[in-house]
N, C-alpha and C positions, 0 to 999 in steps of 0.2 A: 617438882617440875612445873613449870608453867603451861596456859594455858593455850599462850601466845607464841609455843614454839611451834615452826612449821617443821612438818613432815619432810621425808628425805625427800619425797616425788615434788614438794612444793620449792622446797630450798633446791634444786637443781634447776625445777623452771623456771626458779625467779632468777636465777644465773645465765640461763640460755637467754632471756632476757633483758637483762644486763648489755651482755655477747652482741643484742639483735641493736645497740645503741652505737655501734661500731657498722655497721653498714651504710655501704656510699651510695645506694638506691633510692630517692627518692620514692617510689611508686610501691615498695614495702620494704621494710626494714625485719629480717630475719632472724633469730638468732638460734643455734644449733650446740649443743653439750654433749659431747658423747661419755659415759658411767660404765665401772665398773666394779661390783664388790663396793660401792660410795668412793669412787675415787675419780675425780675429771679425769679422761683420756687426752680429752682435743676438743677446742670448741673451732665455731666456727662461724662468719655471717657474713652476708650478701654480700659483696661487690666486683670489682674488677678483675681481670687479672692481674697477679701480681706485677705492679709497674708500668700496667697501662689506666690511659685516664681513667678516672671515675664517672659514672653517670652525671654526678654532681656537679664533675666539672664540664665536660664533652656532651653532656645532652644523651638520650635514653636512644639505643639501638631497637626501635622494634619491628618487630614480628611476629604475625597472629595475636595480636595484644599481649605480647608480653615481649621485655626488655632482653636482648638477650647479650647485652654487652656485661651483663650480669650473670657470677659461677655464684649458685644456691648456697646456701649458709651448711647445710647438709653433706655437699660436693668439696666444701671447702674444709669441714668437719674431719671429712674420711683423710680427703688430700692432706691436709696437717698431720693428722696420724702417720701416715704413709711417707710422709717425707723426712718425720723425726724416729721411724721406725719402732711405732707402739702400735701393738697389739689389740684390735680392736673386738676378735671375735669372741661371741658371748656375751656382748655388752649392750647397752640398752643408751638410747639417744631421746634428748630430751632437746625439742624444734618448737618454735613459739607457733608456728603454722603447719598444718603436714604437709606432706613433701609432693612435689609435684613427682608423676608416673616415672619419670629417669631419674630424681634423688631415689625415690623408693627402690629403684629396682638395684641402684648402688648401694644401698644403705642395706637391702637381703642381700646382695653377694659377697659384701662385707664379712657377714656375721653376727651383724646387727639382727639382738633377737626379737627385740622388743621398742617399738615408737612410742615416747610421749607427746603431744602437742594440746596445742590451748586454742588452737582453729582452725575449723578447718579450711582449706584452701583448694578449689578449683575441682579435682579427679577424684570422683568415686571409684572409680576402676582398681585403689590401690587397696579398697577393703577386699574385693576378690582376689588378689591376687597376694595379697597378705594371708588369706587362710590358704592359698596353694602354697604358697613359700614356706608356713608357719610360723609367720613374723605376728605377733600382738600388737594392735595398734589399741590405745588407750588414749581415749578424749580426755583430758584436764580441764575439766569449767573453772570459768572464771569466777572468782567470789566476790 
């Protein structure tokens, strides 16, 4: 076996990243994998709603500095699953960023057990309430 094989926890974030190259945000590019048992669920990343303009094209909606003409890569994650009718609880979600405080609190009501991400992004508030929910949240460094 070589040396240069990456780990499951690596080969999924470099997928959620991949995922985040499909996002019509300018101001971040997200990208979101939800796992199960090593099997993609549903990925998911930043943009519009479906069949309305993109950021890209229509210019950024904001509010309290953040865009909100923009559904999170996370939100769009769960919402795939949900709309092809797969199963998400007990599964573990691999996000290039963590999730802002309403991805998180959708991504524990889910069933999602367990967060990977590779940076963090904005709200401390979701380590507390991660050990209330008993969601694991696990930082991924960059190498």
């Amino acid at each position: 076996m070589s040396d240069k094989r990456v780990t499951w926890n690596e080969y999924f974030m470099n997928i959620a990243e991949q995922v985040a190259t499909r996002s019509t945000c300018s101001r971040k590019n997200v990208g979101a994998v939800i796992v199960r048992d090593k099997t993609i669920l549903s990925t998911g990343y930043n943009g519009s709603l479906r069949g309305a303009p993109h950021c890209d094209e229509a210019g950024h909606d904001m509010e309290n500095d953040h865009c909100v003409r923009t559904v999170h890569a996370e939100a769009n994650a769960v919402a795939q699953a949900a709309k092809h009718g797969v199963r998400i609880d007990e599964s573990e979600i691999y996000v290039t960023a963590s999730p802002c405080l309403t991805c998180f609190k959708l991504i524990a009501n889910s069933g999602i057990r367990k967060i990977f991400f590779k940076e963090f992004y904005r709200d401390n508030r979701i380590t507390e309430y991660a050990q209330q929910a008993g969601v694991t949240l696990v930082f991924m460094e960059k190498r």
